[in-house]
C-alpha positions as CSV (number, residue, x, y, z in Angstrom):
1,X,0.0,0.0,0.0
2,X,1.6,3.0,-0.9
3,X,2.2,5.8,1.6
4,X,1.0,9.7,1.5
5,X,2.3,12.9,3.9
6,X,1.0,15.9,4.1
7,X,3.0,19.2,2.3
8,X,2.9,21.2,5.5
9,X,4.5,17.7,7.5
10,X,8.0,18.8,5.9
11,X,7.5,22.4,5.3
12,X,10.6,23.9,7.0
13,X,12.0,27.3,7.8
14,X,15.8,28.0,8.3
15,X,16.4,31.4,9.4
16,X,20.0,32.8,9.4
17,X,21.5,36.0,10.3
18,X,24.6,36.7,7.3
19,X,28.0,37.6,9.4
20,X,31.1,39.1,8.0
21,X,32.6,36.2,7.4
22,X,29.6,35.6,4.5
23,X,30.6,38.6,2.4
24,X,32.5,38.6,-1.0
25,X,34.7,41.4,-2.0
26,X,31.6,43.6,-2.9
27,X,30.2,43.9,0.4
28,X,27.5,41.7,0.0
29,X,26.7,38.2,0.7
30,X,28.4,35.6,-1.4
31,X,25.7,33.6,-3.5
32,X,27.6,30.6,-2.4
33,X,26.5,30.9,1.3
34,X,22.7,31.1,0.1
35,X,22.8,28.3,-2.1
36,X,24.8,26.0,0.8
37,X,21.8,27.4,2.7
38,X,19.1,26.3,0.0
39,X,20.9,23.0,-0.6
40,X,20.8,22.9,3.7
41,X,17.0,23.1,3.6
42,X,15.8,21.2,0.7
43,X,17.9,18.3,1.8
44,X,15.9,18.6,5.6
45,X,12.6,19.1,3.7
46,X,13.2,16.0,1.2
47,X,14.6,14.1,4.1
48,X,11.6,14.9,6.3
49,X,9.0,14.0,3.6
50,X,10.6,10.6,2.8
51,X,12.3,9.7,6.3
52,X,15.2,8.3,3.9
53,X,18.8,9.8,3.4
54,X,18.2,12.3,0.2
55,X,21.0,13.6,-2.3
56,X,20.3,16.5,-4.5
57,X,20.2,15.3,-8.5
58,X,19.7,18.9,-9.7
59,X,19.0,22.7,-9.2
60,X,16.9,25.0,-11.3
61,X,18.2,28.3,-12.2
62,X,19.3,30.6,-9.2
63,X,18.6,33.6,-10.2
64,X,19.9,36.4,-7.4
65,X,17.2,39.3,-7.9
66,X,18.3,41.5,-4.7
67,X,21.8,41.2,-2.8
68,X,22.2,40.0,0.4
69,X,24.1,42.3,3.1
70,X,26.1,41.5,6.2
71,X,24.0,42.1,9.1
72,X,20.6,40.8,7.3
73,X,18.8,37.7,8.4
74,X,18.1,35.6,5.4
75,X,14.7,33.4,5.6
76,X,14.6,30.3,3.6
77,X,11.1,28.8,3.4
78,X,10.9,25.1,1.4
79,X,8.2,22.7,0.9
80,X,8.2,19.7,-1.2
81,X,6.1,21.0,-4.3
82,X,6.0,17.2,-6.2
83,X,6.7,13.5,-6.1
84,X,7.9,11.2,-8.8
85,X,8.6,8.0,-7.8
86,X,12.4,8.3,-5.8
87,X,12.4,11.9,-6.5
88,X,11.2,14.8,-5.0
89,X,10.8,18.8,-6.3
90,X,11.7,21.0,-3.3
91,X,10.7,24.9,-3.5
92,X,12.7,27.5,-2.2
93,X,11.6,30.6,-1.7
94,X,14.4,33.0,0.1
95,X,13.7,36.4,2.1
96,X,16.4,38.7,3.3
97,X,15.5,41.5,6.1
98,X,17.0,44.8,7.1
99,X,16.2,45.0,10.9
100,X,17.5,49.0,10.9
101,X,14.9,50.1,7.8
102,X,12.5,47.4,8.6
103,X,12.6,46.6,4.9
104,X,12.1,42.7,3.7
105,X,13.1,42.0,0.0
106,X,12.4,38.5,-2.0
107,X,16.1,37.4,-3.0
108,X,15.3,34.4,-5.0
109,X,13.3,31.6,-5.5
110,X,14.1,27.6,-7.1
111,X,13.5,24.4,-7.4
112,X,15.6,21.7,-6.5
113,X,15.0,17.8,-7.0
114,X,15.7,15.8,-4.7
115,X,16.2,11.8,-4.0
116,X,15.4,9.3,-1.8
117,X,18.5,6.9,-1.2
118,X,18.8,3.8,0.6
119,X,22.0,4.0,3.0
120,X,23.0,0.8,2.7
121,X,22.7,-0.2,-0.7
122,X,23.1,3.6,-2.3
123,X,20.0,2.9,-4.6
124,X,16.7,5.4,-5.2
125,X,13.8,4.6,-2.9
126,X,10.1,4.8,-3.2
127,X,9.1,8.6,-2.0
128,X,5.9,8.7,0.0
129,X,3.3,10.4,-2.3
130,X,1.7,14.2,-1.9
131,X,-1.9,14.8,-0.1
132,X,-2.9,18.0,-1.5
133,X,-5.0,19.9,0.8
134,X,-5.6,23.3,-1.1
135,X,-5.7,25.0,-4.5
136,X,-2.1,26.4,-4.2
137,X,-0.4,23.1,-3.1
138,X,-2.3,21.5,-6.5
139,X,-1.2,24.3,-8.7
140,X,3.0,23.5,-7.3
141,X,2.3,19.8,-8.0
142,X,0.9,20.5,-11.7
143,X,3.6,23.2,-12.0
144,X,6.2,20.3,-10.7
145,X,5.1,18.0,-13.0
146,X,5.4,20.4,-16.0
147,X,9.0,21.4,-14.9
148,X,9.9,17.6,-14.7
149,X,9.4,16.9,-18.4
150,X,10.5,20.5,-19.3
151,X,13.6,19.5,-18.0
152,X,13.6,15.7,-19.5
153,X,12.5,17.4,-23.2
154,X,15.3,20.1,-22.7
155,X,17.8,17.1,-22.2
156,X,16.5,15.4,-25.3
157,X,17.1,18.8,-27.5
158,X,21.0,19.5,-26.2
159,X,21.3,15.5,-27.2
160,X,20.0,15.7,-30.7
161,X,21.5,19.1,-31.4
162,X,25.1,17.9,-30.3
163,X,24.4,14.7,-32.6
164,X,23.5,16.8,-35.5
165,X,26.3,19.9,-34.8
166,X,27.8,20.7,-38.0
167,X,30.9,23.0,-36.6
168,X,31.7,24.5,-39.6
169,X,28.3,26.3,-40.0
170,X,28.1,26.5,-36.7
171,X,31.3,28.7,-36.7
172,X,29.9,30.5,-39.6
173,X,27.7,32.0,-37.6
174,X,29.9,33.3,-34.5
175,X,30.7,36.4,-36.7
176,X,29.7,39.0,-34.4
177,X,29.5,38.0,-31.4
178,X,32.1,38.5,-28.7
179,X,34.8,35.8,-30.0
180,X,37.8,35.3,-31.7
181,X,38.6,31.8,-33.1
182,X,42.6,31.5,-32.9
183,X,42.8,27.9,-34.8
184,X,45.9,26.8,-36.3
């Protein structure tokens, strides 16, 4: 009999206030610290949801829309959003707040998937399945789904247009842009 879990059993929240050690040369947070921090909390969310060690098979686009500064507290709110049958779409929504100005910002949002492992033998596990309990956890899983063979018909282009690259047209076509080919 297969087994089901709530979304809001393995919602988590990881708050974390960004020290000086966090920041790049700029000033600002490093992007690295907020993705070990997004990889931090879908692994716990995943992990939660299928009470199995997880490993992260892939990350959506990061795409940093406000900066992060030293002395902010950084929010990370995930939820698993869908459920194949080992793997697992975690969302990642990320908040950063200025205590002096009172000001919150939205610094990123993605998606990362996620799988069950067995620790002994290393291999993917059955996830538990969703129980979708309102309109907006429904929309995530449809949403999920449609990223999952986005992703899987993306693959399947990049394959069949390295297959069929023909480099000398190909290089044709770089004239312009911001190259120089230097071949013997």
């Amino acid at each position: 009999m297969s087994e089901f879990r709530t979304v809001k059993s393995s919602q988590i929240v990881l708050k974390e206030l960004m020290i000086p050690s966090y920041s790049n040369f700029g000033g600002k947070v490093h992007g690295g610290v907020i993705l070990s921090l997004m990889d931090k909390i879908a692994y716990t969310t995943a992990a939660s949801h299928s009470r199995n060690y997880c490993v992260t098979a892939s990350v959506d686009s990061v795409n940093f829309v406000s900066p992060v500064e030293v002395g902010e507290l950084v929010t990370l709110m995930a939820s698993v959003n869908y459920v194949g049958r080992s793997s697992m779409e975690v969302g990642i929504k990320v908040y950063s707040e200025d205590f002096k100005l009172g000001i919150n910002k939205h610094t990123n949002t993605s998606y990362f998937t996620m799988v069950a492992i067995d620790e002994d033998t290393r291999k993917p596990v059955p996830a538990p399945g969703l129980i979708l309990e309102d309109e907006v956890e429904v929309r995530r899983f449809i949403w999920g789904k449609f990223r999952k063979r986005f992703k899987s018909e993306y693959r399947e282009q990049l394959q069949g247009l390295q297959q069929d690259l023909d480099i000398a047209t190909e290089t044709q076509k770089l004239m312009g842009e911001n190259c120089q080919i230097a071949l013997p």
